[in-house]
N, C-alpha and C positions, 0 to 999 in steps of 0.2 A: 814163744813155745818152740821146743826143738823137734826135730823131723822125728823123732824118737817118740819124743809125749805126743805130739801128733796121732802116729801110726798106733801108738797105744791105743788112745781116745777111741781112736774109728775101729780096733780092735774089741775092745772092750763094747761097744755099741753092736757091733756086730755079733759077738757072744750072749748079749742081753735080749736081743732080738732071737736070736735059737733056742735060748731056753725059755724064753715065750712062748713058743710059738711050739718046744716041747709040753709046756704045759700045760697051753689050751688043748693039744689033744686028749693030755690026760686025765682032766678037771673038766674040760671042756668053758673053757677061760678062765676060772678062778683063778688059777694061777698067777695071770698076768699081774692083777695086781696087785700081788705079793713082792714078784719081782719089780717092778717097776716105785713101789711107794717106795723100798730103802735103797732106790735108788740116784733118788729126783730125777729120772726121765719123762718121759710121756706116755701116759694111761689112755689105753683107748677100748673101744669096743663098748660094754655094758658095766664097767667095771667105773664108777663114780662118775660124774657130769662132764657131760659133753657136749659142745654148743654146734650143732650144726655138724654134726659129725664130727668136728674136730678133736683133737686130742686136746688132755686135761696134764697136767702136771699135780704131783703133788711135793711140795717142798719143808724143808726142813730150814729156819730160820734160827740162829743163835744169839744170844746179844749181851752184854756184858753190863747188866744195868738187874736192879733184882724184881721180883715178880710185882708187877702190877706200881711200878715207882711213877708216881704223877711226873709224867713229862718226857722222859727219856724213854721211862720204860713203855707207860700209854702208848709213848708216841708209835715206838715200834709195834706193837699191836692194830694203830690204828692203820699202819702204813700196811701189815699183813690185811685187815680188813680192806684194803680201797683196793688193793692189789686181786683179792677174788670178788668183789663184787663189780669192779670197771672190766674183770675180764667176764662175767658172768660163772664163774667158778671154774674156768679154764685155767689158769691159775692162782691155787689153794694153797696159801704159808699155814704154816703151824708154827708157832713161837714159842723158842725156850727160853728161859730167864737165865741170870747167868747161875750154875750150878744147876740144871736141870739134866742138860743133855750134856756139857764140856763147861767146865770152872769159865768164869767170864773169861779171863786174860788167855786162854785156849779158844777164842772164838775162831781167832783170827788163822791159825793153824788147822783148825777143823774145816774151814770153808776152802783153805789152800790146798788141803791132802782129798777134798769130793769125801769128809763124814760128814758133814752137813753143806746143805747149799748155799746159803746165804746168810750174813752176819749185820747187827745194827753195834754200832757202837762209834768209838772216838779214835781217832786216825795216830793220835800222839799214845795210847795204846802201844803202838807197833815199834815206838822209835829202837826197841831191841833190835828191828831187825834193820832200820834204815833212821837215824836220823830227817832222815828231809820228812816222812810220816807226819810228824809234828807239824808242819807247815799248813799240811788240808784239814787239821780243826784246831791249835790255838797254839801262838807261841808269843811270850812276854813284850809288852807293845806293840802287839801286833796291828789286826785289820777287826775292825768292828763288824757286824752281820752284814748290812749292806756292802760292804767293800769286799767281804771274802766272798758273797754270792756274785759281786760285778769279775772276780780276779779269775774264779774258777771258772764262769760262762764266758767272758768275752777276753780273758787280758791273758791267757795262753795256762789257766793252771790245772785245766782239764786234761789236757792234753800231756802234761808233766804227770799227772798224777795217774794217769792210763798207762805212761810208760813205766814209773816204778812199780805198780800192782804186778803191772804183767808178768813182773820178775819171779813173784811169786804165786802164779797160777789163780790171778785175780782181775777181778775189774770192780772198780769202784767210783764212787756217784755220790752227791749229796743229798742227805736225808732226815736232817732237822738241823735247828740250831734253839740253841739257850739263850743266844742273844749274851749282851754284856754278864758278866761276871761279876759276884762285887769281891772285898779285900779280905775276906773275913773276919773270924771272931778271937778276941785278946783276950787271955786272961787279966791284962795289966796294959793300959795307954803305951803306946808308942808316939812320942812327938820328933826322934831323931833318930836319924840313921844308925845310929851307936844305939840305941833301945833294944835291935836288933841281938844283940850280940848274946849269945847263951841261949835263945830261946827256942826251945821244940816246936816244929811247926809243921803243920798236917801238910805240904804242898807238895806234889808230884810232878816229876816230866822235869821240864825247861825250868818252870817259876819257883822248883825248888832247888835248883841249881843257882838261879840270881838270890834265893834266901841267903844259899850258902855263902855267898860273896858278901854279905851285908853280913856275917858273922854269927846266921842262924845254923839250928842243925835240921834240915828238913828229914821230915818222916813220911813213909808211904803206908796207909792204912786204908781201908776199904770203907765205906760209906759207913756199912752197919756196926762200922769201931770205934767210931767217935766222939759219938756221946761217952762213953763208958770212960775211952780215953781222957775227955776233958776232964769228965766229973773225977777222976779218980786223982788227975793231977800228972798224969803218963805224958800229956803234952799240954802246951802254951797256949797255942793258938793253931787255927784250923779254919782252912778254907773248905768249899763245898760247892755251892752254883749263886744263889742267890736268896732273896728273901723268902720263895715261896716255898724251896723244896729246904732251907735252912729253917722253917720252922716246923715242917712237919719230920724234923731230925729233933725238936726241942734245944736246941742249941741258945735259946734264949732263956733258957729256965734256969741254966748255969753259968753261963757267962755274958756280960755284958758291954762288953765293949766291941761295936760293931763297924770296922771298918769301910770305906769305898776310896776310890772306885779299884776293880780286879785288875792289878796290872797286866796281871797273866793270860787273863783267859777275856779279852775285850769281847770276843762276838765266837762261841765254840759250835764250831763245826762238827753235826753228826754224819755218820755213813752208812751207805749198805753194800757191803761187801756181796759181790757173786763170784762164783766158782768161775773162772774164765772157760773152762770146758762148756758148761753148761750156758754161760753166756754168747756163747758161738753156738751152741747150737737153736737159741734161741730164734725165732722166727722175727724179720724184720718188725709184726705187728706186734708179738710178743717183746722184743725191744722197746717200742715205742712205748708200748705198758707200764713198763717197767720204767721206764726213766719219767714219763708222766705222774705218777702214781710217785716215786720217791720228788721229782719236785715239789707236787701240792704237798705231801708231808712236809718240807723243808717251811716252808711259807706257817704254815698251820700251825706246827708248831710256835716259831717266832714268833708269831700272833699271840697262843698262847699264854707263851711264857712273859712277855711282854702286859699283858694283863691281868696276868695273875702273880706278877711280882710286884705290881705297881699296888692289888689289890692288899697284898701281904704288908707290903710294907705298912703302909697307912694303920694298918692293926696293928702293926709290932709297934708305931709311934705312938698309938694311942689308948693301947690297953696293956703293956709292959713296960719294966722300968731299965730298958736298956740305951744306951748313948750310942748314936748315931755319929763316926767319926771321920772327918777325910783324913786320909794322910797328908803330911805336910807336903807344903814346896819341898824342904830339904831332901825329905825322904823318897819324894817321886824320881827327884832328879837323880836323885842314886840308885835308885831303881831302873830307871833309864839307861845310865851311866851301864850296871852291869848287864843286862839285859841285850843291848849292842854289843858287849864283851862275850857273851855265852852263844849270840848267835853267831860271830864270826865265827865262833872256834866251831860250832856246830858247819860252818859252810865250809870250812875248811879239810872238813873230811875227805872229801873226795868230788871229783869233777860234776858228776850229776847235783849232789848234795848242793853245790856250790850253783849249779843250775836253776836248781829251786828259787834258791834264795835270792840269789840277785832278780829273777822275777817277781816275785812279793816282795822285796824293798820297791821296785819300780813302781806296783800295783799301789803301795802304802803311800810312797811319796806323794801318786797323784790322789789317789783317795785324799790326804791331809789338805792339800791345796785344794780340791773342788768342795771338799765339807768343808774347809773353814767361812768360805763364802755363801756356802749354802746354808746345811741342817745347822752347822754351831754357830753360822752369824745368825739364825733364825732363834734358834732356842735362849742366845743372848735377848735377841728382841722380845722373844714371850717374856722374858724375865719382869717385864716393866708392865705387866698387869697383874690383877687381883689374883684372884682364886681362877 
């Protein structure tokens, strides 16, 4: 931040503070907080819950997911929830969905400019305004959940990802994940990389960019446009997250050919965006809160999603008539092929960008070496029992 937004911040705090403190004489505290709720600062005196005299916050949360969407959208609700009850109502979110308070894709500019405080949503979101974004929740053969939560805590991408936020009057933290991804839904089998070619396809970010290299035309469309899309024949095929929240889309009512696994999106990383002002002025305890409270979300979630796509699937195999398909060798490896091609050019942006990246190829390299000996020579092993 520049000595300028600085001197603003402490500016600006100091203005809010006077005309508090004009308005408790005139109300004789009402006032406060009126000023203080649209502001996300610190509520004190009589004026909402206070733990031990201390000051309460009330905050404004945005998130780009739509009201009440099993998983994403829960999740950020529950993440507001654990956040006022582990502080004892010292800090109180209030969650918008996306189009409540700022269109989803304005989350990320509302939490930057201090009109909302803090933001839930997907970090590849943002690559408008930075490419390397992409990297802290999913980019085509990427890093699976465990690897992106070992890359960001221990293998330096916290630390990268602290320093591009900053640029834009932000800090950010992880705060759920989906876990793997699958390939989505076809109108029509694909068994070769040429299959590929003419067909409209729902895929956004990075993985509709490797589409386009395989001779797709990817399309960006919002969740709640894709059934309508499918059915109507406006596109091909269409990814989303996985079995559980793809079937309460009904996407199995109209088409049936159900790829795996998601090249794109192996283990996607959610976020909670704060206000970098407001993150500094937080209190080391209030810190600790905070990133307490978004890691159990991160975990909980995965758990979730994890059992409840394992729960979905099994129904979609065994009380619908849709095909369950991998993609081939050929097609993987083309997939691979451009996927290496989209991220160099993506590293090649600029010095930072290229920063990123070469530390998540490191983090991927060694994740592939320590998992092949580990979880996937293990999961080979379960292979060779019954049920």
């Amino acid at each position: 931040m520049s000595d300028d937004a600085k001197k603003g911040g402490v500016d600006r705090r100091q203005a809010i503070k006077a005309a508090a403190l004009v308005g408790a004489a005139a109300t004789g505290g009402a006032g406060i907080a009126g000023i203080v709720a649209s502001s996300g600062r610190r509520l004190g005196g009589g004026a909402g819950p206070a733990i031990l005299g201390k000051a309460a916050r009330r905050l404004k949360m945005v998130t780009t997911w739509p009201k009440n969407f099993p998983g994403v959208g829960t999740g950020a609700e529950r993440l507001a929830r654990r956040l006022r009850e582990s502080s004892g109502g010292r800090i109180d979110v209030t969650v918008y969905a996306a189009g409540e308070l700022v269109p989803a894709l304005a989350a990320f500019d509302a939490v930057s400019q201090g009109k909302a405080d803090l933001y839930h949503g997907a970090e590849y979101y943002w690559q408008g305004r930075s490419h390397a974004f992409n990297f802290f929740a999913a980019v085509p053969m990427g890093l699976v959940a465990n690897e992106m939560n070992a890359w960001i805590r221990f293998g330096g991408g916290q630390e990268l990802w602290d320093a591009l936020s900053a640029r834009f009057n932000l800090k950010a933290m992880p705060a759920g994940n989906t876990g793997a991804q699958l390939g989505g839904w076809f109108r029509r089998p694909v068994e070769r990389p040429e299959d590929f070619r003419g067909l409209r396809i729902r895929m956004p970010g990075l993985g509709g960019e490797v589409m386009q290299r395989l001779g797709a035309t990817p399309v960006t469309k919002a969740g709640g446009e894709l059934f309508q899309a499918l059915d109507q024949g406006n596109i091909d095929a269409t990814e989303w997250i996985g079995p559980w929240n793809d079937m309460a889309f009904a996407f199995h009512t109209i088409v049936k050919n159900y790829y795996y696994p998601g090249f794109h999106e192996p283990g996607t990383l959610l976020s909670l965006g704060i206000n970098l002002a407001l993150w500094e002025d937080f209190s080391p305890q209030e810190r600790a809160l905070v990133e307490n409270a978004a890691a159990a979300e991160t975990n909980v979630m995965l758990a979730e999603y994890e059992h409840n796509n394992a729960v979905a699937l099994e129904r979609l195999l065994t009380t619908t008539d849709v095909r369950l398909r991998r993609f081939s060798d050929a097609i993987l490896k083309r997939m691979a092929e451009a996927s290496e091609e989209v991220l160099a050019e993506v590293a090649a942006a600029d010095p930072f960008t290229r920063e990123v990246y070469d530390s998540f190829r490191r983090a991927r390299r060694l994740g592939r070496q320590w998992g092949d000996i580990s979880e996937r020579a293990f999961a080979h092993a379960r292979s060779f029992i019954g049920e």
